[in-house]
N, C-alpha and C positions, 0 to 999 in steps of 0.2 A: 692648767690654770696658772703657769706661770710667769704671764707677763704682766697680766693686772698688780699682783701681787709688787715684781719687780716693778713698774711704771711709776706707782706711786711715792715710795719713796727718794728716786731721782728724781720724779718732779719738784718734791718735796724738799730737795737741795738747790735745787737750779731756780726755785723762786727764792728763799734763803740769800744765797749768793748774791744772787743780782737785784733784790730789793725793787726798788722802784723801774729799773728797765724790763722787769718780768712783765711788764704789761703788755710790751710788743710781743714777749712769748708768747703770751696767753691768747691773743689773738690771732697768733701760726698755728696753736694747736690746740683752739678753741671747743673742740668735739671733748676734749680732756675736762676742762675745767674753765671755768667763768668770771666776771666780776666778780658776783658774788663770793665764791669761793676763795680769789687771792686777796678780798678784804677781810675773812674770818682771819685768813693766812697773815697777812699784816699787822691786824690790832695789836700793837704795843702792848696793850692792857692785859692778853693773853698769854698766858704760860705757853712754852715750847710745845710740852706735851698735850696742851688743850689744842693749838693749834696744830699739830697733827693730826690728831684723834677728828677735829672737823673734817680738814682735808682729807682724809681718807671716808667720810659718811661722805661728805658731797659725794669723792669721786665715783664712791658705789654706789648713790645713787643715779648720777648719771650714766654709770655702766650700767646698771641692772634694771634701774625705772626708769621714770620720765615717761615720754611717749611712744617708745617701744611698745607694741601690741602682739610682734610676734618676731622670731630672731630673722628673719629674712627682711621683715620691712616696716617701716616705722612712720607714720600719721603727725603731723606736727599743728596740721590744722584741720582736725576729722570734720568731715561735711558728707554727713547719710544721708541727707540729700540732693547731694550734687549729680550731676546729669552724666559726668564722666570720669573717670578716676584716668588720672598722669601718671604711669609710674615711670622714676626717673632712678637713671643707673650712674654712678659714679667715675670719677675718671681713678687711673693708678693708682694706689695710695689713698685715697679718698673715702670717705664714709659719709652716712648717709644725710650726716648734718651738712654738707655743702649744701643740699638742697632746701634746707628748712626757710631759712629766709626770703626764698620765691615762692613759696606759699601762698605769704601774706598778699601777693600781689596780683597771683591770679582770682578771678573773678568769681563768685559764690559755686556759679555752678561747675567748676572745675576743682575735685578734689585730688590735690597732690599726696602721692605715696612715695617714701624714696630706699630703695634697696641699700639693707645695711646686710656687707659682705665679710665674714668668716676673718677675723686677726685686728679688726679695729672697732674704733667708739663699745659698744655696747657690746662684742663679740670678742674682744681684744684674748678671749683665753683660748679661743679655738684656733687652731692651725690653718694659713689661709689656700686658697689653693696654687696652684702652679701649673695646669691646664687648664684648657677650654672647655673639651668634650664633658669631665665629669662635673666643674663646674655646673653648665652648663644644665646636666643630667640635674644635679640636687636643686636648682634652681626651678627647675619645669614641675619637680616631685612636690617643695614647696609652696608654689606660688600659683597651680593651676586652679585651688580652690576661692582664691580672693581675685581669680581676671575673667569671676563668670559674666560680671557687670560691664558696658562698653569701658575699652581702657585704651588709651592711647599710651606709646612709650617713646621716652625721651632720653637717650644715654650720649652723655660729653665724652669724647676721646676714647680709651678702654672702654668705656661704657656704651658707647656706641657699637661695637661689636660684641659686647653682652646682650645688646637689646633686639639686636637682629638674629643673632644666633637663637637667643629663648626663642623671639620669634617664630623662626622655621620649627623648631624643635616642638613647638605647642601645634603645629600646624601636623608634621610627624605624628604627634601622639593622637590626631583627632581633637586637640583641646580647643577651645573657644582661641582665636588670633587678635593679636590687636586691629582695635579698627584704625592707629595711623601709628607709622613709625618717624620718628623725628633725629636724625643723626646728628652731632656736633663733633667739631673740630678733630677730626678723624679722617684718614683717607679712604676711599674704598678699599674692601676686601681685596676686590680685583686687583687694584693697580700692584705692579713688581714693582717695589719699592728695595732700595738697594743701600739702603742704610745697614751698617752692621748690626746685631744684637747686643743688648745693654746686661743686660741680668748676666751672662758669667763673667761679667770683669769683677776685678778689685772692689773692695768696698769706695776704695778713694776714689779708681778710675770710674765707677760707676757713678760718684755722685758728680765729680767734674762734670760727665758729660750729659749726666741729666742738665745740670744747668744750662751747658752750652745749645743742648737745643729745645730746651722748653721752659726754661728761666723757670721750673715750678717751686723750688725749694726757699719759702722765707729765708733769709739770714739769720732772724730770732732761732733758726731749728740748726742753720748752716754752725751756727758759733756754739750749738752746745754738742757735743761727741758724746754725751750719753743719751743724749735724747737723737742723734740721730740713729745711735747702734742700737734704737727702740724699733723706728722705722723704718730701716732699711730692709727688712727679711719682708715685711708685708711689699714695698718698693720693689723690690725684686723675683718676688712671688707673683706679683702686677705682670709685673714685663715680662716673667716668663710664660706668663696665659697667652698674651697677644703676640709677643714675637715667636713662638712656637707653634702660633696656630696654623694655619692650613684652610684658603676659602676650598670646598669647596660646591661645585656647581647642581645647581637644583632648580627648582619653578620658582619664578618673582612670588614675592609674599602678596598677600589677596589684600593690600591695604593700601593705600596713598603713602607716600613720603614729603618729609621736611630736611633739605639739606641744609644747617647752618655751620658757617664758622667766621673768625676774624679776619679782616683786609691784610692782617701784617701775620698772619700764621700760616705758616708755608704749605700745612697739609691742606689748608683752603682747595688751591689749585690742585690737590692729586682727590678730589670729590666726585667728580663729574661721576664714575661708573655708578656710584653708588644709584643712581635713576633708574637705572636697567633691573635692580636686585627686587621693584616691589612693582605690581602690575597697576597701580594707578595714578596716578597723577603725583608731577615730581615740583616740589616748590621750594626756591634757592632764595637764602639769606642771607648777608653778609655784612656783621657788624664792624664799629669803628674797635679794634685791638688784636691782641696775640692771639697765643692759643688760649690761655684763661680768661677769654673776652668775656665771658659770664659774668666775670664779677663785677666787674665796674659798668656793664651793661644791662646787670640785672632786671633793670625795671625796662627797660628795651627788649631782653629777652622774654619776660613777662606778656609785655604786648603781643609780640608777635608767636609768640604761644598761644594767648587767647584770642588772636583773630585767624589765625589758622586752623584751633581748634574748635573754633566758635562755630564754622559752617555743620560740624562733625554734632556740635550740642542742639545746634537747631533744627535739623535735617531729625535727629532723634526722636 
């Protein structure tokens, strides 16, 4: 349990410090802490020690409660009566609150679920992983009993190879399979890709060239040094799942596919195999930005989430 513990008080400096510009921090690493909580953190009115003592109830309550329902996955807009449950898998680094926000936008009868993974948000004491296969393994042991209901899966970048991998793997175990898999901004398995590996560089060289080719690093996070020696081990625990992993070759999964990614992110173009990987019908997207097109596309990704997934709700 020793990162919660440590998080909190570096964060509890770096808002301090930076006063009024902590707000673009708070928005890099928003799964931590909220409006709410950097204005307890502010009040003038407030004694030093009152204001800790908040900041640290918020942040355990956002680690421990909220809407967390079980430590693999978390419900931000629960609908028991929704027709299909989305579970949607995170990119590197990432936790499960990137996806909370598309939620709200898909349609009543599509209930979003989003994979919250082992070193971050609500998990931040457990150790994250560093392979695929065991990942993989505690992932199928957890999450077989909540994908007895039709579920479609949706994973951005790493997550994309998390959602295909559980996939086969629930198909391996005889478990129910998803009825459609939807990949983002991810290359195929398949394609030899000839880029070097990122996770055994330097801490420095490894952040350099996350930037260089995936711009994913705020600045708010690039300019604090102890907030990034917060997230670097989960960062490179990311890339060593996927850059160490290993396709290999098996039966197309028994589901439809969704290929999406951005017109200016380069893995767009190395996509194509992925069609061949699931035996029914293959359907390409291709939004206006990078690799993080999600964000500023959200309500575009929303859409065409629910009319992809719409034939899957009515057909039911």
């Amino acid at each position: 349990m020793w990162l919660p513990r440590k998080a909190a008080p570096i964060l509890y400096r770096i808002i301090r410090r930076r006063g009024k510009g902590c707000l673009r921090l708070r928005d890099a690493v928003a799964p931590l802490f909220d409006r709410r909580c950097l204005t307890c953190l502010r009040a003038r009115s407030a004694s030093r020690v009152d204001r800790t003592g908040a900041f640290l109830r918020h942040w355990r309550h956002r680690a421990w409660g909220g809407m967390v329902r079980s430590s693999w996955l978390t419900f931000p807009q629960p609908r028991p009566r929704a027709a299909l449950q989305l579970v949607c898998f995170p990119h590197a680094g990432g936790g499960a609150s990137v996806f909370h926000p598309l939620a709200a936008l898909l349609p009543p009868s599509i209930a979003l679920a989003a994979i919250q993974l082992p070193g971050r948000e609500a998990r931040l004491g457990e150790p994250p992983f560093t392979r695929m296969a065991p990942l993989v393994s505690a992932m199928a042991d957890a999450l077989a009993p909540a994908l007895q209901q039709p579920t479609a899966f949706f994973g951005h970048s790493m997550g994309a190879l998390l959602a295909y991998e559980l996939a086969r793997e629930l198909v391996r175990r005889g478990e129910v399979p998803p009825v459609s898999l939807i990949v983002s901004g991810r290359r195929a398995p398949t394609f030899e890709g000839h880029e070097a590996p990122l996770h055994p560089l330097p801490d420095d060289a490894f952040v350099a060239e996350l930037v260089r080719r995936y711009d994913a690093i705020p600045q708010a996070i690039l300019a604090e040094r102890e907030l990034m020696a917060l997230f670097l081990p989960i960062l490179k625990a990311d890339f060593a799942v996927f850059e160490t992993h290993r396709h290999a070759d098996g039966a197309p999964l028994p589901c439809p596919i969704g290929i999406y990614g951005g017109d200016a992110d380069p893995q767009t173009a190395e996509m194509e195999g992925w069609a061949k990987l699931c035996a029914g019908p293959a359907k390409r997207r291709v939004f206006p930005g990078g690799h993080f097109y999600l964000v500023p596309q959200r309500q575009a990704l929303a859409d065409a989430l629910a009319d992809d997934l719409g034939v899957l709700v009515d057909a039911g």
